[in-house]
Backbone bond lengths (Angstrom), bond angles and torsions (degrees), N, CA, C in turn:
res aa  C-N    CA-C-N  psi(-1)  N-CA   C-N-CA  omega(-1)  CA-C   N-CA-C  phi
1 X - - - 1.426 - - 1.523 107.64 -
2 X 1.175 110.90 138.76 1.649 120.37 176.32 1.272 110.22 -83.54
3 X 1.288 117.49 143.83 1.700 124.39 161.60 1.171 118.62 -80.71
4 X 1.427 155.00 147.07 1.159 130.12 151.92 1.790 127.06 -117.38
5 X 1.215 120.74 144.85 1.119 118.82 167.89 1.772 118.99 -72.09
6 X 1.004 146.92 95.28 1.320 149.45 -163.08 1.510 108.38 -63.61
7 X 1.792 112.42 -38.04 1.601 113.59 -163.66 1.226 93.81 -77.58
8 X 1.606 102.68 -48.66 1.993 95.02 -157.56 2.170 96.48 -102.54
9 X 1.379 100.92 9.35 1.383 87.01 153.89 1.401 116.05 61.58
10 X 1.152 129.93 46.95 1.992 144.64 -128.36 1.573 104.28 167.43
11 X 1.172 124.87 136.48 1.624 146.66 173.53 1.346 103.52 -82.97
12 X 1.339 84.63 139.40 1.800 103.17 -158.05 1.697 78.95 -114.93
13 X 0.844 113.01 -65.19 1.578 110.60 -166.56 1.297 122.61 -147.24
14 X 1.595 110.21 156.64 1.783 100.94 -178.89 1.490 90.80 -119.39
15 X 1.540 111.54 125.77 1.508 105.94 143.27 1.578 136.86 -95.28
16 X 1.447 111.04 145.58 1.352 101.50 -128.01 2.005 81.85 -139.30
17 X 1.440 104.97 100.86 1.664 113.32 179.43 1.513 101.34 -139.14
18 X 1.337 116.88 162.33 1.656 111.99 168.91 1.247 94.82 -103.51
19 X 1.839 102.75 111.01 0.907 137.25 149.79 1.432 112.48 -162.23
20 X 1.861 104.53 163.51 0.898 90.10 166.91 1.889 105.54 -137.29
21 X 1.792 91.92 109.52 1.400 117.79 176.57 1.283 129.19 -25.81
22 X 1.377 125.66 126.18 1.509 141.93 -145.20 1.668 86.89 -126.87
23 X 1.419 129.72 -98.68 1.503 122.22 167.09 1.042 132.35 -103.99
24 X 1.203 109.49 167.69 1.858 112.37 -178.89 1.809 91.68 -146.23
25 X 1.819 94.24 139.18 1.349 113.92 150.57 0.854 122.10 -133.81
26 X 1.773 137.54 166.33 1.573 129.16 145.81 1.388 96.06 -72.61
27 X 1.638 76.80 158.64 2.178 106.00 169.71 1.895 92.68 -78.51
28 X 1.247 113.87 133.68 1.261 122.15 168.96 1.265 116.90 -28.91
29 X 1.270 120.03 -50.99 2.138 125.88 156.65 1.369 112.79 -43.63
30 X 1.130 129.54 -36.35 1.637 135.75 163.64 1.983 74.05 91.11
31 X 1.055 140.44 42.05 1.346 122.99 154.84 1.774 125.73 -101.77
32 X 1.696 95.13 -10.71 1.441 80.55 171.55 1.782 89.61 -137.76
33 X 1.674 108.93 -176.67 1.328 110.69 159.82 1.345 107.30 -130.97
34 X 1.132 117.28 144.25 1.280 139.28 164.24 1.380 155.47 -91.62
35 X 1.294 147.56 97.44 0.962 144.42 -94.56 1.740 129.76 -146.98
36 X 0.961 123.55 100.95 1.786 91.22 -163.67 1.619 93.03 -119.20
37 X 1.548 123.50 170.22 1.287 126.78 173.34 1.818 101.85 -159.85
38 X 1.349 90.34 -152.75 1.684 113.45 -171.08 1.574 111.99 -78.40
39 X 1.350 112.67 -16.07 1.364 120.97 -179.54 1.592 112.07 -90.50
40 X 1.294 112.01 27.33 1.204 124.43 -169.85 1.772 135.52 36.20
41 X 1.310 98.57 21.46 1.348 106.36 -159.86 2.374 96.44 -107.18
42 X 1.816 99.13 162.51 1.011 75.32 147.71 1.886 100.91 -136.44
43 X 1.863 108.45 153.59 1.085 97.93 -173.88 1.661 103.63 -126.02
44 X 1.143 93.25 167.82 2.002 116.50 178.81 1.330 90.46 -114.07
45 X 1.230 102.85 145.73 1.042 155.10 -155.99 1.918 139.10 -124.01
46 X 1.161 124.93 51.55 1.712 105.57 -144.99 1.550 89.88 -78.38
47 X 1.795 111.38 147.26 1.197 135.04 -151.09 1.584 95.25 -101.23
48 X 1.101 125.65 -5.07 1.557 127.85 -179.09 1.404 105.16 -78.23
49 X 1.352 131.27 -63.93 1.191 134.96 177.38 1.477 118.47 -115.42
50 X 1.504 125.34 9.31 1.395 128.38 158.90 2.044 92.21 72.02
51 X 1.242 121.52 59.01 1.253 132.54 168.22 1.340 95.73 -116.88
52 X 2.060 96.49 164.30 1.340 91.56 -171.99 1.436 88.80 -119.31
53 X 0.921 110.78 151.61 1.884 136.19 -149.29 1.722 89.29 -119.80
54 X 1.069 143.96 -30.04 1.235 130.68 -172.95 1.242 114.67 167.21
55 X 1.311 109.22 169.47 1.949 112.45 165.23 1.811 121.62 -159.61
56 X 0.739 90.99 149.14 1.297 93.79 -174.06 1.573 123.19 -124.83
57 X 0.977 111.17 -177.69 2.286 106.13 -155.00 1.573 88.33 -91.14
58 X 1.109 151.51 126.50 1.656 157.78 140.08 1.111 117.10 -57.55
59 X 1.187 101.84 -55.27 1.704 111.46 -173.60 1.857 116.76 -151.36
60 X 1.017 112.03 146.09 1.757 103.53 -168.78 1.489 104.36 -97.59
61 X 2.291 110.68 -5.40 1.665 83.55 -171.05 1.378 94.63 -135.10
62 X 1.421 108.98 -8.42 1.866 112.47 -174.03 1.650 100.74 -151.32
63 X 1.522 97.54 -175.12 1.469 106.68 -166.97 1.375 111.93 -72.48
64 X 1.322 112.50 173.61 1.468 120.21 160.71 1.518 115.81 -137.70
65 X 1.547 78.60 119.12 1.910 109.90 -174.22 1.193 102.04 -72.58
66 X 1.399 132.62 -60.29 1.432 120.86 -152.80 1.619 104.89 -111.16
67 X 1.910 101.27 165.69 1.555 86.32 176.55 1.644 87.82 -153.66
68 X 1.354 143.32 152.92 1.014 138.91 135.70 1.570 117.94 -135.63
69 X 1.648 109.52 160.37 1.633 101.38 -177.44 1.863 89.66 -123.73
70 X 1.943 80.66 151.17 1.256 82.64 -173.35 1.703 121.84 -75.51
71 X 1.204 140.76 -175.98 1.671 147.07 -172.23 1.454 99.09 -47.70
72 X 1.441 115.60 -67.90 1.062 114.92 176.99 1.411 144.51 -59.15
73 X 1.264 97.22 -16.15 1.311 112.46 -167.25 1.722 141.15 96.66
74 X 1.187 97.45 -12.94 1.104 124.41 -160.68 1.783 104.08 -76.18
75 X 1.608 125.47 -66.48 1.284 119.74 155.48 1.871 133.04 -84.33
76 X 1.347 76.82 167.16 1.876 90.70 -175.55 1.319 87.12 -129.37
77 X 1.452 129.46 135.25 1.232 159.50 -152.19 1.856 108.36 -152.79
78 X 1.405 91.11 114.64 1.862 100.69 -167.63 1.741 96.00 -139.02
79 X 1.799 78.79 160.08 1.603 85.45 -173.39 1.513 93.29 -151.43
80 X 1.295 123.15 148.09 1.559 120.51 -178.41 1.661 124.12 -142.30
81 X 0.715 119.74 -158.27 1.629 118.69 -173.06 1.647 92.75 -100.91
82 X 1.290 124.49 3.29 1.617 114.25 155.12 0.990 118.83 -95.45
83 X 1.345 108.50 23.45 1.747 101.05 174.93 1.239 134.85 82.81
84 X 1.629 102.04 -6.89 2.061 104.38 -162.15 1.560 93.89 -123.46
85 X 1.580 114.79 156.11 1.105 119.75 -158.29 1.721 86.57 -127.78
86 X 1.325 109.16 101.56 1.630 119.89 172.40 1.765 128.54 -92.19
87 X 1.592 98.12 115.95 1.769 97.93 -168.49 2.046 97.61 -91.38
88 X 1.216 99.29 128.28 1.627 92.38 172.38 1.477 96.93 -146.54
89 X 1.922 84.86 149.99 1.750 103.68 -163.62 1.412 76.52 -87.39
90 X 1.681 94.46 159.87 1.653 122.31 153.25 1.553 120.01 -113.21
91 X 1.473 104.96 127.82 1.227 117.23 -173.77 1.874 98.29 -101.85
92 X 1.333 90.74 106.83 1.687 102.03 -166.74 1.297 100.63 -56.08
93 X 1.144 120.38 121.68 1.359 141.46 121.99 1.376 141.62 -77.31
94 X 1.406 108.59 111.56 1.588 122.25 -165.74 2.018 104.46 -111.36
């Protein structure tokens, strides 16, 4: 997946996992992005240098399609082709 710079209109970064990516959001801080796909995982992302900061289990038997974080930031909210709708806290990492 490409990053993009919007002002100067130029790729900031590629993140680069085997998968193939279902959603993406920013964290309400706009410091990381977040990510879920076919590899059943969901991952963060830090938006400074497009590293991956972590990941976590989505689903144990199929993908995960959807993703949203809550206002605060605080949850990540997933849903997948198994049917189950998973709430997980984030323990900020900066």
């Amino acid at each position: 997946m490409r990053v993009r710079d919007g002002r100067q209109r130029s790729r900031r970064h590629m993140l680069r996992v085997n998968t193939l990516f279902k959603y993406v959001v920013y964290h309400p801080l706009e410091h990381q992005v977040i990510t879920t796909g076919t590899d059943r995982k969901i991952g963060f992302w830090e938006t400074h240098d497009g590293s991956l900061i972590r990941e976590l289990d989505g689903s144990l038997t199929d993908s995960v399609n959807a993703l949203d974080v809550s206002e605060d930031g605080v949850y990540v909210v997933s849903g997948g082709s198994d049917k189950l709708i998973k709430v997980s806290i984030i323990i900020a990492c900066f």
